[in-house]
N, C-alpha and C positions, 0 to 999 in steps of 0.2 A: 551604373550604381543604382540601386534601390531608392526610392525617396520616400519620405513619411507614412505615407497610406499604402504604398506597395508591400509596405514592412507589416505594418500594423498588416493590412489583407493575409499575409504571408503565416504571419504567426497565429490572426484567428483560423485559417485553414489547418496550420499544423494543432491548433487546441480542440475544435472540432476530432482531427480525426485519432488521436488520443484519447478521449472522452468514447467516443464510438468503440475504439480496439479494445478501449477499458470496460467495457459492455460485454464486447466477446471476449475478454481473458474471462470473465467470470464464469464462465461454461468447465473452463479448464482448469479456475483457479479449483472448482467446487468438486473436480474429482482429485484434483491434489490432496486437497486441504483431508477429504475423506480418507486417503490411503496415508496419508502421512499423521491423520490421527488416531486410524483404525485399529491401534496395535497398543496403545500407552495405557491400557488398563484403566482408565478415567471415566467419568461420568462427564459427555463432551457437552449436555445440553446447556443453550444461552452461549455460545462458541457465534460467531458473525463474521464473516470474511466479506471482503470486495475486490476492487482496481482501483489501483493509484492510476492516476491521471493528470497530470500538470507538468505547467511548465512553471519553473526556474529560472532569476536570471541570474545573468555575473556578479561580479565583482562592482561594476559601473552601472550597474541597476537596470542593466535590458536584458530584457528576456533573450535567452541563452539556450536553454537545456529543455529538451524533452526525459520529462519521468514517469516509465508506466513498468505494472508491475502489481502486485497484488499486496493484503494487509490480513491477518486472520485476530482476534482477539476475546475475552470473554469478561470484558471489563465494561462492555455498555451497556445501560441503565442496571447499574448493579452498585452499591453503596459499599465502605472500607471493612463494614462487619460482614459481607457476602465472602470474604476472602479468609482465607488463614493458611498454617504451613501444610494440612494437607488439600487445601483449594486454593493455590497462591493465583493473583492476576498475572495475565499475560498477556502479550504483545508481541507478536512476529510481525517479518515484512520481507520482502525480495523486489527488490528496485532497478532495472534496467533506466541506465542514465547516457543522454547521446546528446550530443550539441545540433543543433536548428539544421547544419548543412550536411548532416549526417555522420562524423568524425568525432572519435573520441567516444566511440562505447565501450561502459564499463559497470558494472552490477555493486550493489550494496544490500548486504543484508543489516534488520535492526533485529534483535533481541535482548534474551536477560533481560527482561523490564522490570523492574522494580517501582512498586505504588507507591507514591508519597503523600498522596491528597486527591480530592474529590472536591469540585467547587462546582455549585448550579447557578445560574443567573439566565433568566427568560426563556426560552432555545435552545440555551447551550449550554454544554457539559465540559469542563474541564480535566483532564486528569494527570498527575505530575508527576513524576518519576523519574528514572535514569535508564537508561539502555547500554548494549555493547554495539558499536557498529562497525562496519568493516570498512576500513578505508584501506588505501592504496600500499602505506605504509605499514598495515596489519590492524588488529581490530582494535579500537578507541572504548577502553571500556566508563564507566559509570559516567554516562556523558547525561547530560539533562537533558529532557525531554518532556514538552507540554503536548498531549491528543485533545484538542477541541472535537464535541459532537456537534452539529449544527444540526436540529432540528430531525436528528434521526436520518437524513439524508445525504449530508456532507463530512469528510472526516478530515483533520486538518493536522498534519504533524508539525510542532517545530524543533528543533534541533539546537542544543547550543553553539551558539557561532566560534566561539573560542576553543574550544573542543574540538570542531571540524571546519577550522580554519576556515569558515565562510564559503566551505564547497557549497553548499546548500542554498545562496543567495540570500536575500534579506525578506521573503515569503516566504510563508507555511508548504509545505508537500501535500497537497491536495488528491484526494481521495472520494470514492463515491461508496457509502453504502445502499446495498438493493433492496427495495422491498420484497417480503417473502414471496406475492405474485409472480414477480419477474422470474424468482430461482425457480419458480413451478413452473415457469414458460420453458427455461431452460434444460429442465428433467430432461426431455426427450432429446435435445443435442449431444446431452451428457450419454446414453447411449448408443448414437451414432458413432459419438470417438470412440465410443471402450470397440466400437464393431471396426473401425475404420484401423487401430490397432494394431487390434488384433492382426487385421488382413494384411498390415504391412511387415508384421513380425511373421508370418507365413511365407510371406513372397521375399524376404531377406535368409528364411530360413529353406529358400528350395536352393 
C-alpha cells in the first residue's frame, strides 16, 4: 500500500505529465479548432483556445481523475456589449476523463453557453452562464457554470455540483491558456501533422 508521500509523489508525477501532454494537445487542438471553424461563415477573430489539464478529486476530496482535453472560446477580455444575436458568446470544450490507475475513461463535451455576467476584480475575470453537458445519462442541459480568467494564463471552469451530481469533484477544471509566442512556436508542428497525415491516409489507402 502506498503511504502519504508516495501518493502525493504519485499524483504530482501524474499532474506534471498532464500539464506537459496539455502543451502538445495544443498543436492538435490548433488545427482542429481551424477546420472545425473554417466553414461557419463567421468573423472568427479574438476566438482563443488551449488544454485542459487537471486533476479532479472524488467524492471524499482526493484526488481521483485525470482531465485533459482542450477548451475554444471568444468570450476573453471582451465585455457583455461585445456580444449580441448575431455575435453571441461562446464556450466549447472536449474533456477526456480517466481515474489515477487508468480505468474508467470516458469523454464530456461542454456547450450551448450562455452569458449571464461579467465580473473583474484584480487578475481575474469571471464569467457566468449556463452550458449543455454531456454526461453518462445524456446531455444535462442549462446547467451553471462559472469560467474564471486568471491573469490571462490560467482558465478555471466550475460546474454546478447539483446538476452533475458532483462528477466533477469539489475544484474547478483547470485549464492553460497560451501565449501567442508559444502557438508561433507551434506553427511548424502544425505542418508536420497535416504532412505526417496525409502519409498515413496514403499507406491505408494502398
Amino acid at each position: 500500500m502506498l503511504n502519504k508521500y508516495s501518493f502525493r509523489k504519485s499524483v504530482l508525477l501524474f499532474t506534471t505529465l498532464v500539464v506537459v501532454m496539455g502543451g502538445i494537445a495544443v498543436v492538435i487542438l490548433a488545427v482542429n479548432v481551424s477546420e472545425a471553424y473554417s466553414n461557419k461563415g463567421q468573423d472568427h477573430k479574438g476566438w482563443i483556445f488551449g488544454p485542459i489539464s487537471s486533476i479532479q478529486n472524488n467524492k471524499g476530496g482526493e484526488p481521483a481523475w485525470i482531465l485533459s482535453g482542450h477548451w475554444v472560446t471568444n468570450i476573453i477580455n471582451k465585455t457583455k456589449d461585445s456580444f449580441n444575436q448575431t455575435t453571441p458568446a461562446k464556450f466549447d470544450s472536449r474533456i477526456s476523463m480517466v481515474m489515477l490507475n487508468g480505468s474508467a475513461m470516458h469523454k464530456h463535451t461542454i456547450s450551448n453557453f450562455s452569458l449571464s455576467d461579467i465580473n473583474n476584480q484584480d487578475n481575474t475575470t469571471s464569467y457566468k452562464g449556463t452550458v449543455t453537458i454531456t454526461m453518462k445519462e445524456g446531455p444535462v442541459k442549462e446547467v451553471p457554470i462559472e469560467i474564471k480568467v486568471m491573469d490571462n494564463h490560467v482558465i478555471g471552469l466550475s460546474l454546478d455540483a447539483t446538476k452533475t451530481d458532483n462528477h466533477f469533484g469539489d475544484t474547478p477544471i483547470y485549464g492553460i491558456i497560451p501565449t501567442k509566442a508559444d502557438i508561433v512556436k507551434m506553427m511548424p508542428h502544425m505542418g508536420n501533422k497535416t504532412k505526417m497525415d496525409m502519409s498515413l491516409k496514403n499507406e491505408t489507402s494502398q
